[in-house]
Residue, then its C-alpha position, 0 to 999 in steps of 0.5 A: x849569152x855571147x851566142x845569143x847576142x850574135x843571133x840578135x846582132x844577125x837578125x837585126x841586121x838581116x831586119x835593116x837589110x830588108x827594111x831599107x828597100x821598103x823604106x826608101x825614098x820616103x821619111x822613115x824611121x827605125x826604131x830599135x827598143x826593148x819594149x816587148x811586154x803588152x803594155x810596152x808594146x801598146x803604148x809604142x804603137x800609140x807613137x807608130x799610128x801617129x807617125x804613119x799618119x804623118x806619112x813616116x814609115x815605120x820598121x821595128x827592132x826590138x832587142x828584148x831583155x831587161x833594163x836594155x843591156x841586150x840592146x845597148x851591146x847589138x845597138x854598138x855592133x849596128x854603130x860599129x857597123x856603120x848601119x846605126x838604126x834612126x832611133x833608140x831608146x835609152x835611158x838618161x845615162x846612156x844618152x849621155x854616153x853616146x853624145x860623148x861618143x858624138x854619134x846623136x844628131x842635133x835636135x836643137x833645132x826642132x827643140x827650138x821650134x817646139x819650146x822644149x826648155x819651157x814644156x819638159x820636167x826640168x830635172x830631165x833637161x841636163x841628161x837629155x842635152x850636152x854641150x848646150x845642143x839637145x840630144x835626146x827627147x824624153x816620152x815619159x817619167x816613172x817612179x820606180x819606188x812603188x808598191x804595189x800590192x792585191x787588194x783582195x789577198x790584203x783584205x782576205x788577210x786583214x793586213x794593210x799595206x806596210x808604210x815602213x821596212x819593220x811592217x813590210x816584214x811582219x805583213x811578210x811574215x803572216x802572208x807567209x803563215x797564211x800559205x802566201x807568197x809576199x813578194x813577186x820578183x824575178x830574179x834578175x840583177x837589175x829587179x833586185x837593185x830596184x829592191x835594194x835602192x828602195x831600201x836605201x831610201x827607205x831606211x837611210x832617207x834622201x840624205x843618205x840616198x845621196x850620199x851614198x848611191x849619188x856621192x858613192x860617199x865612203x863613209x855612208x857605203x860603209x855606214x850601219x846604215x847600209x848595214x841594214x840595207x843588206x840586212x834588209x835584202x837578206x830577210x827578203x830572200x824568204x820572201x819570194x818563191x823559189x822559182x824567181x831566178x831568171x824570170x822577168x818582171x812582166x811575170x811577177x806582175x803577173x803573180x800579183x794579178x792572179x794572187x799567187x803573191x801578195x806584193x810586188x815592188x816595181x816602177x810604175x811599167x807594172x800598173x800598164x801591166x795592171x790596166x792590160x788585165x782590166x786590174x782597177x786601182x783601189x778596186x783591185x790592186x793598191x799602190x803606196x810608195x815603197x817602205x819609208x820612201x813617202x815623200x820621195x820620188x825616184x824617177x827614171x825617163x825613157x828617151x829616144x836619141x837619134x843617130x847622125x846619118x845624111x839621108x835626107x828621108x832618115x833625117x826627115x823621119x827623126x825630125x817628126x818623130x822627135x817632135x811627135x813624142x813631146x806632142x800633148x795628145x800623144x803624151x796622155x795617149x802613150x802614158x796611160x798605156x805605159x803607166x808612166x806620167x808625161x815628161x812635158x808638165x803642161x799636159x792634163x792628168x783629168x784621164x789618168x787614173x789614181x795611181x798616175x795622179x798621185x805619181x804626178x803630186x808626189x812629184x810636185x811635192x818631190x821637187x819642191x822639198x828636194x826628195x826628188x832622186x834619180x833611180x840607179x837600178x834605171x841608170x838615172x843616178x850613175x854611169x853604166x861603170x859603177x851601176x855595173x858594180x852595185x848590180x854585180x855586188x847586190x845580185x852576188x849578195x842576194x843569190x849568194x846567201x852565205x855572203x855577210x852584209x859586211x862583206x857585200x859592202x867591202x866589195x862595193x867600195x872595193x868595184x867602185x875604187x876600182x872603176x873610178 
């Protein structure tokens, strides 16, 4: 992993190195990102032609890799560097650690202009600002406590889609009888903390979601309750295939295309997925909120910050990006693709198919009734310090089947002591 990291920081650098001739002395912008799946690549392209048709030259960088850990550490050496790109994404906590660092451009101004505070999702507002100054801009919202599942292997199956952690086992357990996998996963850390944070809230419910993954509340991490959640992820273990480990979520969706697996737990990036292989809601796949959660919202937003330089043309091309990305036209185009839900709450859903409506009226209903919650395995909830210690203890614990849940949690106490 250290060596390939070095190949990456090399080939970026080379990347800038060529790319800053090409773009001189015209607005530009790079872009560093870790969209490289199909539909994440498409629904970047969307923001790419909008821009080029404003006159902004565009240069790549993608860093893939997960949840963007691989880009974070090539995104520090480019700062350490003194060659940060013009922008990055980043997820809500990670904006916040690299405002403390003070390395993000102010982009009050532009804000201003376009009346951010009265067009983006509230909730967003405080991870995407700091010491009152905008830092950050949001271009989208996704629920991550989605399951999605095949119609015909359902139907084939006489099964309906589970509503509860007891029903997810027992449709498991016939799935399995009848020679099907049920759950698509790639085992990667941060996909088996999306199955355990689904978990939490379905067997815990919001309370519990907040005391214990918001709070890190001793008392509930050490709770029955969380007992069950381990206990939970254990079962699921004879779930999945055993060619999981490693592969990444793009994949697994792709076993839920073609059937090879029944189920597939995972945000709302898996439905661009679904729409790039002409998969039709309610046609062809289904998609119900993971067990126990209905009425609760997990959410997570991709941002793109931008990194203070004195080039004037770096300068303009952030200005038109920033501005490009909460334009209305631009948010239906980018989340249609995506499978996300606009993170502006004025833009028409008429285009969006059921999934994506139904994302934006649980929302609704989410915020109203407090059930709204931020995704920890997205780094929503928490900073990347303690996200680094249930990622550490719930891989372990799922990889590891002689560890007990008991042990599991005394761990989880044990790092986050340690990293307060």
């Amino acid at each position: 992993m250290i060596m390939s990291i070095r190949n990456l920081i090399v080939a970026t650098g080379l990347l800038l190195s060529t790319s800053s001739l090409a773009l001189a002395d015209e607005p530009n912008v790079e872009v560093m990102h870790y969209w490289t799946s199909g539909s994440e690549a498409a629904g970047l392209d969307v923001l790419k032609t909008l821009l080029e048709k404003e006159g902004v030259k565009w240069a790549d960088s993608p860093v893939a890799g997960g949840t963007g850990m691989n880009m974070v550490q090539v995104l520090r050496a480019r700062i350490a560097s003194d060659t940060a790109p013009a922008a990055a994404q980043m997820h809500a906590q990670q904006v916040q650690a690299w405002a403390a660092e003070d390395v993000l451009a102010d982009l009050s101004d532009v804000a201003q202009k376009d009346d951010w505070a009265s067009v983006i999702a509230p909730e967003l507002v405080p991870l995407i600002t700091s010491n009152g100054k905008y830092v950050a801009v949001p271009v989208n919202v996704h629920r991550s406590n989605w399951l999605w599942y095949n119609k015909k292997v359902f139907d084939n199956a006489g099964l309906q889609p589970p509503t509860s952690w007891e029903e997810f086992n027992a449709v498991s357990d016939k799935l399995l009888a009848a020679g099907v996998t049920p759950l698509a996963l790639g085992g990667q850390p941060w996909q088996e903390l999306d199955l355990f944070e689904s978990a939490v809230l379905g067997l815990g419910g919001p309370d519990f979601y907040r005391q214990a993954i918001l709070q890190l509340d001793e008392k509930a991490l050490q709770s029955d309750t969380m007992v069950k959640v381990f206990d939970q992820l254990r079962k699921m273990n004879k779930y999945v295939d055993s060619n999981y480990p490693g592969r990444d979520w793009n994949l697994a969706t792709q076993m839920l295309i073609k059937g090879e697996a029944a189920m597939q737990i995972m945000g709302d990036w898996a439905k661009g997925e679904l729409a790039l292989a002409n998969m039709q809601p309610n046609v062809d796949y289904g998609c119900v909120p993971a067990p126990g959660t209905k009425g609760s919202y997990v959410w997570l937003t991709d941002n793109f910050g931008f990194f203070v330089t004195k080039d004037p043309n770096k300068q303009a091309g952030q200005t038109a990006m920033a501005s490009a990305i909460l334009d209305k036209g631009f948010q239906e185009a980018f989340n249609l693709k995506k499978g996300s839900i606009p993170s502006r709450i004025d833009v028409s859903m008429d285009k969006f198919d059921f999934c994506g409506k139904a994302a934006y009226a649980d929302r609704a209903e989410a915020q109203k009734s407090e059930k709204s919650l931020p995704s920890l395995a997205h780094n929503a909830a928490a900073d990347a310090t303690k996200t680094g210690v249930f990622l550490d203890v719930v891989s372990t614990f799922f990889e590891t089947p002689s560890v007990t849940s008991k042990q599991a949690i005394d761990q989880l106490v044990a790092g986050l002591k340690s990293a307060q």
